[in-house]
N, C-alpha and C positions, 0 to 999 in steps of 0.2 A: 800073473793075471788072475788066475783062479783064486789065490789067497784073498787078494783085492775083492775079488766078486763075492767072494765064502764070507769075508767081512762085511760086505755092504749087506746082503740076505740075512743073515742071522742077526745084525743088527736092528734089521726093520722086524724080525720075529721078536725077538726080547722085548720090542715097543709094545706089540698086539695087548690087547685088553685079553686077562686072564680066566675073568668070568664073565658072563652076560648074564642079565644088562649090568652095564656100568653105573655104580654110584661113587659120591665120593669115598665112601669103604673100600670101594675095588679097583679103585682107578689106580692105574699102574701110571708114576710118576717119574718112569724112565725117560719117556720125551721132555719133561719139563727139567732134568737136570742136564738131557743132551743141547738144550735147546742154552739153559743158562754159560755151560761151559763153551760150545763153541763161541755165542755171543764174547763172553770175558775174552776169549781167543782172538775171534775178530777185533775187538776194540783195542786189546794189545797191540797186535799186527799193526794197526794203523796208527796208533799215538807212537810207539819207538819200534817195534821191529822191520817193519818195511824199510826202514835209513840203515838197516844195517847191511842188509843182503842185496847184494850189487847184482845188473847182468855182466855178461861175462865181455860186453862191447864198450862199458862205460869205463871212463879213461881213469878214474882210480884201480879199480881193475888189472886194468892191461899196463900203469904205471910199475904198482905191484908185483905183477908178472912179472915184466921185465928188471925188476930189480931185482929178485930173487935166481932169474936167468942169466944176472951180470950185463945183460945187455942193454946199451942205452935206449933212453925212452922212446915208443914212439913218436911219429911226428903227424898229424893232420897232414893229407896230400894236398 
């Protein structure tokens, strides 16, 4: 949890403008490359990776499971 939190603080420090005032000369273009790449992230995510990672309740899943358990499949009560 501390690492988590020590990542998010020093992350929003690295964004801060390094001199004042800002011009485009000094403008620190940190947020505009964090802002590109999670974008790309999220878009990804949503065109193919979301179809791939299942929850652990959805019945390819627990098929899955149980084949690798040997045991036969679940059945819907």
């Amino acid at each position: 949890m501390v690492a988590v939190a020590w990542v998010g603080v020093i992350t929003v420090l690295f964004m801060l403008p390094q001199v004042s005032p800002v011009t485009w000369e000094t403008f620190n273009y940190a947020p505009i490359a964090v802002l590109v790449v999670l974008g790309f992230a999220t878009t990804w995510w949503l065109a193919s990776a979301r179809h791939w990672f299942l929850p652990p309740d959805h019945e390819r899943t627990i098929a899955r499971e149980a084949a690798r358990a040997g045991a036969p499949e679940a059945v819907d009560p």
